[in-house]
C-alpha positions as MATLAB code, in Angstrom:
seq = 'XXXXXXXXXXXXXXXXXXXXXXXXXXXXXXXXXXXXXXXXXXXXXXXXXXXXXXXXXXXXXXXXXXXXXXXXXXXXXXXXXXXXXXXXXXXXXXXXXXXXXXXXXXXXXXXXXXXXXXXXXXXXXXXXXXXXXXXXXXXXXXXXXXXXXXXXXXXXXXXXXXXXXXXXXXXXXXXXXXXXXXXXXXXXXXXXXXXXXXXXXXXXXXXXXXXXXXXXXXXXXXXXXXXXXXXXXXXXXXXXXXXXXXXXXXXXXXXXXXXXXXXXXXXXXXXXXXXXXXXXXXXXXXXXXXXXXXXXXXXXX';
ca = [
      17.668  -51.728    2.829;
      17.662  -47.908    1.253;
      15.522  -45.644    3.529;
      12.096  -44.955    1.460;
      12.365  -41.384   -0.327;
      10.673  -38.846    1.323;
       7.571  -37.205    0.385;
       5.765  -40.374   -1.029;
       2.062  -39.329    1.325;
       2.720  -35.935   -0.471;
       2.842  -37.004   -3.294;
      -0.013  -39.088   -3.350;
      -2.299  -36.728   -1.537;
      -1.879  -34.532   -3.789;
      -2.631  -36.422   -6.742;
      -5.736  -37.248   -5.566;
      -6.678  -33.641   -4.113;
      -5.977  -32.930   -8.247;
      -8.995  -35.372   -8.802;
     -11.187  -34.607   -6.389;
     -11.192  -30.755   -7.147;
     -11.443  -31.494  -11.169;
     -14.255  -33.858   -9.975;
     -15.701  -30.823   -8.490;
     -15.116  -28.908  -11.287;
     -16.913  -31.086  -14.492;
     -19.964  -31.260  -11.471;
     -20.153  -27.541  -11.797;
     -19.895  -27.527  -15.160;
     -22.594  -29.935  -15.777;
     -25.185  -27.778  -13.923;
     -23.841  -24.623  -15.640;
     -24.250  -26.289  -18.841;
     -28.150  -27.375  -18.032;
     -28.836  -23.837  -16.781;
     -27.298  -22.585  -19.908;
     -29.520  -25.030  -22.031;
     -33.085  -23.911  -20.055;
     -32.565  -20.167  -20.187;
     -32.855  -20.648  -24.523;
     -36.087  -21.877  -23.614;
     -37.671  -20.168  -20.617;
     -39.469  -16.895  -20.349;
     -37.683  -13.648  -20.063;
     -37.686  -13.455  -16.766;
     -36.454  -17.439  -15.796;
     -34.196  -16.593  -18.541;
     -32.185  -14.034  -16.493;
     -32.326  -16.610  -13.473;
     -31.027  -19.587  -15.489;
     -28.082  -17.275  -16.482;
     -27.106  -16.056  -13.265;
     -26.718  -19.713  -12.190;
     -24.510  -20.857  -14.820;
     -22.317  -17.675  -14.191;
     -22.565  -18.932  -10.667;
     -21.514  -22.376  -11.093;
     -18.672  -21.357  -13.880;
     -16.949  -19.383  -11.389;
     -17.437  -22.361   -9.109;
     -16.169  -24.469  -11.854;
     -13.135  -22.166  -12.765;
     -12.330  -22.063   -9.199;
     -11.987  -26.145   -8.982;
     -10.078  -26.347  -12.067;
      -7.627  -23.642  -11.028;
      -6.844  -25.550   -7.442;
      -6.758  -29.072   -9.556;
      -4.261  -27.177  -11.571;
      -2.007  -25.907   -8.792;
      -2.600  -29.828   -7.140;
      -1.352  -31.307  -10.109;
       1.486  -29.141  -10.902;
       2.580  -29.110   -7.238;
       2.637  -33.154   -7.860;
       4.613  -33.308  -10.611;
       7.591  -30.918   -9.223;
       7.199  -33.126   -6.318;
       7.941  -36.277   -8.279;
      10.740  -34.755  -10.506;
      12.457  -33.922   -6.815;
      11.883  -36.882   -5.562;
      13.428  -39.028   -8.866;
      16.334  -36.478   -8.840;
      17.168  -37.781   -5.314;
      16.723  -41.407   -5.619;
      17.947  -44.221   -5.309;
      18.928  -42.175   -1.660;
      22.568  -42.077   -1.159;
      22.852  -42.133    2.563;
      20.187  -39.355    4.142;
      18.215  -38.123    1.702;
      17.734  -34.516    1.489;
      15.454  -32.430    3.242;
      11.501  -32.585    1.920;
      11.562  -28.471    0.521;
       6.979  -28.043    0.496;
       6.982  -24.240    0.204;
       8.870  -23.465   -2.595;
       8.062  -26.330   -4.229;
       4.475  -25.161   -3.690;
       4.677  -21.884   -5.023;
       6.815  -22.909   -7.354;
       3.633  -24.641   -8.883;
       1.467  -21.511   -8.067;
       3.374  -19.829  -10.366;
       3.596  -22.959  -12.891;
      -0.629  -22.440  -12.376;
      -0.085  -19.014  -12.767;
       1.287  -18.541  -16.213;
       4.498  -16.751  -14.303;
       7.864  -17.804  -13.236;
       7.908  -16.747   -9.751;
       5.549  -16.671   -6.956;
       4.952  -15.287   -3.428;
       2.592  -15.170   -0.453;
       2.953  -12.141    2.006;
       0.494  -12.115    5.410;
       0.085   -8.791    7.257;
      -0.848   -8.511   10.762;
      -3.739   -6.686   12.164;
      -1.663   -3.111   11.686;
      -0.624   -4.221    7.992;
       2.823   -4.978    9.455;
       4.061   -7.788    7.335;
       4.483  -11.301    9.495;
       5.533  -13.661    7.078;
       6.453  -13.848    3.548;
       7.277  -17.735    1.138;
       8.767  -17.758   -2.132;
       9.536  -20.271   -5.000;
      12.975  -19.417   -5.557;
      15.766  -17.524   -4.258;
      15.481  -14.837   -6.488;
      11.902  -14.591   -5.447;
      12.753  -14.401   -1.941;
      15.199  -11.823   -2.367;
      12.712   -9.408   -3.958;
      10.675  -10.354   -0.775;
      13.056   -9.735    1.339;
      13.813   -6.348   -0.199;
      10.417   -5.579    0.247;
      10.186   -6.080    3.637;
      13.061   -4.100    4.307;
      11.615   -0.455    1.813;
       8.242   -1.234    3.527;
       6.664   -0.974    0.118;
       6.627   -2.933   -3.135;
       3.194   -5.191   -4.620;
       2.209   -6.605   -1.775;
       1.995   -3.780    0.445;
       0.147   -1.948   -2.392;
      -2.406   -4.918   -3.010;
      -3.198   -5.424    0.651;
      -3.403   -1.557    1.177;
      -5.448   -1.226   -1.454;
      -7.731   -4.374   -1.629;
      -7.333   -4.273   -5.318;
      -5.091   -5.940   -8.200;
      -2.041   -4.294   -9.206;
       0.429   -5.200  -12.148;
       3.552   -2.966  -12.731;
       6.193   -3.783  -15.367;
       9.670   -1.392  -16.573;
       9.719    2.050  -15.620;
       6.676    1.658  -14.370;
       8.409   -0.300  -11.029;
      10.236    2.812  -10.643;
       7.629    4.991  -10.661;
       5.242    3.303   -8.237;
       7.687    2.384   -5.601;
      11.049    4.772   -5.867;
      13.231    2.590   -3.111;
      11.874   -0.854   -4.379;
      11.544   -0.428   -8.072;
      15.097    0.115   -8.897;
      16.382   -2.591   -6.524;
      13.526   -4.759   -7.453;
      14.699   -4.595  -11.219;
      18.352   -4.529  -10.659;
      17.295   -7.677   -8.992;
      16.182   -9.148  -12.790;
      12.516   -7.749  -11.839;
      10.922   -6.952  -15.207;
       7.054   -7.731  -14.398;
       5.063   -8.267  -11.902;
       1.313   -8.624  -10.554;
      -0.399   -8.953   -7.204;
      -3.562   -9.751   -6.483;
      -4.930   -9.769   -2.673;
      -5.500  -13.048   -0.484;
      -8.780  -12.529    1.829;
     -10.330  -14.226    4.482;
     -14.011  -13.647    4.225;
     -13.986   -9.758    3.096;
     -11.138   -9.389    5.197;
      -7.675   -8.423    3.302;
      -4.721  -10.766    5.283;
      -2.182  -10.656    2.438;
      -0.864  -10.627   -1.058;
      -0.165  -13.207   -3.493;
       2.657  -11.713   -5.833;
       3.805  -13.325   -9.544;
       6.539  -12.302  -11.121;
       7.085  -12.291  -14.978;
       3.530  -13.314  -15.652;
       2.356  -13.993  -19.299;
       5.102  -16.836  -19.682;
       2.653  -18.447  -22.540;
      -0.141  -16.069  -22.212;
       2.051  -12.570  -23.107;
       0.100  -10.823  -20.280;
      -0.795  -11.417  -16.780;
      -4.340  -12.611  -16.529;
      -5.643  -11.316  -13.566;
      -8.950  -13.092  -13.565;
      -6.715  -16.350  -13.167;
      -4.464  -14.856  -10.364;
      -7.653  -13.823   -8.402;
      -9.242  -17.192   -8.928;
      -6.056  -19.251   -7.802;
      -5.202  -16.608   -4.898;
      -9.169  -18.006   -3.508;
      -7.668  -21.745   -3.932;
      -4.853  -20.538   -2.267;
      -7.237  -19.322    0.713;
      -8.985  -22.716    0.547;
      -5.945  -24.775    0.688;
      -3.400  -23.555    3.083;
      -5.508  -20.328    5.131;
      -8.586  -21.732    6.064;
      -7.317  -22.597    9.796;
      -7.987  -26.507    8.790;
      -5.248  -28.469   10.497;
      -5.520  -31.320    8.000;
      -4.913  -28.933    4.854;
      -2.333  -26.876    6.549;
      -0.943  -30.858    7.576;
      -1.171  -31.920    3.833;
       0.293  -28.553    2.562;
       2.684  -27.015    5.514;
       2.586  -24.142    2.757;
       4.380  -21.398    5.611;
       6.298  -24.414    7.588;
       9.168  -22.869    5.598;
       8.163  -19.770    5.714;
       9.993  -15.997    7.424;
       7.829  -15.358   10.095;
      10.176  -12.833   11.017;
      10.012  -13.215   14.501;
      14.219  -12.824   15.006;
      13.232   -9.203   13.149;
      11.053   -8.350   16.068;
      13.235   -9.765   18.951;
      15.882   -7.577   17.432;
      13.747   -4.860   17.131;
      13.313   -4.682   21.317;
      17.021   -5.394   21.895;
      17.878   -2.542   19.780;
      14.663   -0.006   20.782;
      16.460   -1.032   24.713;
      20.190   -0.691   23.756;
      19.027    3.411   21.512;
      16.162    4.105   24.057;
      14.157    4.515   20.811;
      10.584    3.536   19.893;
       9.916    0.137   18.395;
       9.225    1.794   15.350;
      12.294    3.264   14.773;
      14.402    0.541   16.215;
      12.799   -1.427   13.167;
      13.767    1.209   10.562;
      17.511    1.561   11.644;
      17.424   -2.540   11.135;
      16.077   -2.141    8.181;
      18.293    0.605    6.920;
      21.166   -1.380    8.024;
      20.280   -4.481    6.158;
      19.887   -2.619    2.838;
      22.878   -0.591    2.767;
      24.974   -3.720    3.578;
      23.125   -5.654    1.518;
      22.133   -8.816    3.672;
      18.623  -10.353    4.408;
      17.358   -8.418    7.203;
      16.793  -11.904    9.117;
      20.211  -11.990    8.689;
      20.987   -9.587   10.454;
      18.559  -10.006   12.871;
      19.634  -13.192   13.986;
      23.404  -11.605   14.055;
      21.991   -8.953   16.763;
      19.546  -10.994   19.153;
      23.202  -13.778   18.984;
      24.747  -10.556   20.535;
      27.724  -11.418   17.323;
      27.167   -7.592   16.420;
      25.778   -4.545   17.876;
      24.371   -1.411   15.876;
      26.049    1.653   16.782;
      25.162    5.253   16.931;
];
């Protein structure tokens, strides 16, 4: 009897996360709508207070229906991968969550691309997931310049969009290998915990359908993001392993105190001349990594 194909609990948790959240969302809706009703008939002053709810509970709404969205998209990718695959021919392929996931971030998004970046406590960046290779090669070339949209968002707490020349301009190292990269346009958008900045959630050619990037929507699905994979609840992070696929870069940093023992240099630079090396050969910088803390190859002076 063919083994079962894989991601079936996925598939159906997330189908009904879709529901609950758009549940959630015609809720908020209704009360929006009766606060909307009672402020064309109260005084002045319950007026204003009737309208402040319903802008209240339309964000709330908004919210819902952009996490619904990403649930429901994420679903059907999931089911086109899983009918692509069966019936299983032997061992099925590995279940792929995080690109898959962005994948329908983006989808959500109105882009073709997506990506999360996390920074550390000293905005070094810990971990980066992408949709698609391409996707994670701009990450990756990110990471190695040490400046691009996510360090800018995350830096700056604030939105930022970039698109042609513009790239160029903004980040010199990044922007040209960015575009050379098929990089046109882009927009980030910071991902917060509480008022407190933790990374970046990056689109790239936004405005598929909508001819622009609509930033209001990338905020308001960057705060799903938060609630569905960075809240520190084990059973979301166990429905959605969002970063179990994820660079953590941790072979970067065992390199980087192999190589800061084998220069006698700081950690610091140890990380830049792994870095340096990586771009001018052209190969991810866990890559390389992994090549030095193997001992297969040895940075000389």
């Amino acid at each position: 009897m063919p083994e079962p194909v894989p991601g079936q609990d996925v598939l159906r948790e997330a189908l009904a996360q879709s529901a609950v959240e758009q549940r959630r969302a015609d809720r908020a809706a209704e009360v929006a709508a009766r606060h909307e009703a009672a402020a064309q008939e109260s005084t002045p002053q319950l007026r204003e207070f009737h309208l402040r709810m319903a802008a209240v509970h339309r964000q709330v709404e908004r919210r819902h229906r952009a996490t619904a969205a990403v649930h429901r998209s994420f679903a059907e990718r999931l089911r086109t991968w899983r009918a692509a695959i069966a019936p299983p021919v032997g061992a099925a392929p590995p279940l792929v969550l995080t690109p898959l996931f962005l994948a329908a971030v983006a989808d959500s998004a109105d882009a073709q691309g997506a990506a999360v970046t996390l920074f550390g406590q000293s905005r070094e960046e810990v971990l980066s997931a992408a949709s698609d290779g391409m996707v994670k090669s701009v990450q990756d070339l990110e990471f190695v310049c040490g400046e691009g949209p996510a360090h800018t968002c995350n830096r700056q707490r604030r939105a930022v969009v970039a698109s042609g020349a513009e790239l160029a301009r903004r980040w010199p190292v990044y922007g040209p290998a960015a575009a050379r990269l098929g990089v046109r346009r882009l927009a980030a958008v910071p991902i917060e915990i509480g008022r407190r900045p933790v990374g970046a959630l990056t689109v790239y050619e936004p405005g598929v359908n909508r001819g622009a990037a609509d930033l209001e929507l990338l905020r308001t699905i960057a705060g799903s993001l938060h609630r569905i994979a960075l809240t520190g609840d084990a059973s979301a992070t166990d429905r959605y392993p969002l970063f179990s696929q994820a660079d953590w870069h941790d072979v970067v940093h065992q390199a980087t105190g192999i190589v800061a023992v084998q220069r006698g240099c700081s950690l610091a630079d140890a990380l830049a001349v792994i870095k340096a090396r990586a771009f001018a050969a052209d190969v991810p910088v866990d890559e390389l990594a992994a090549d030095l803390v193997a001992h297969r190859i040895r940075l000389e002076d």
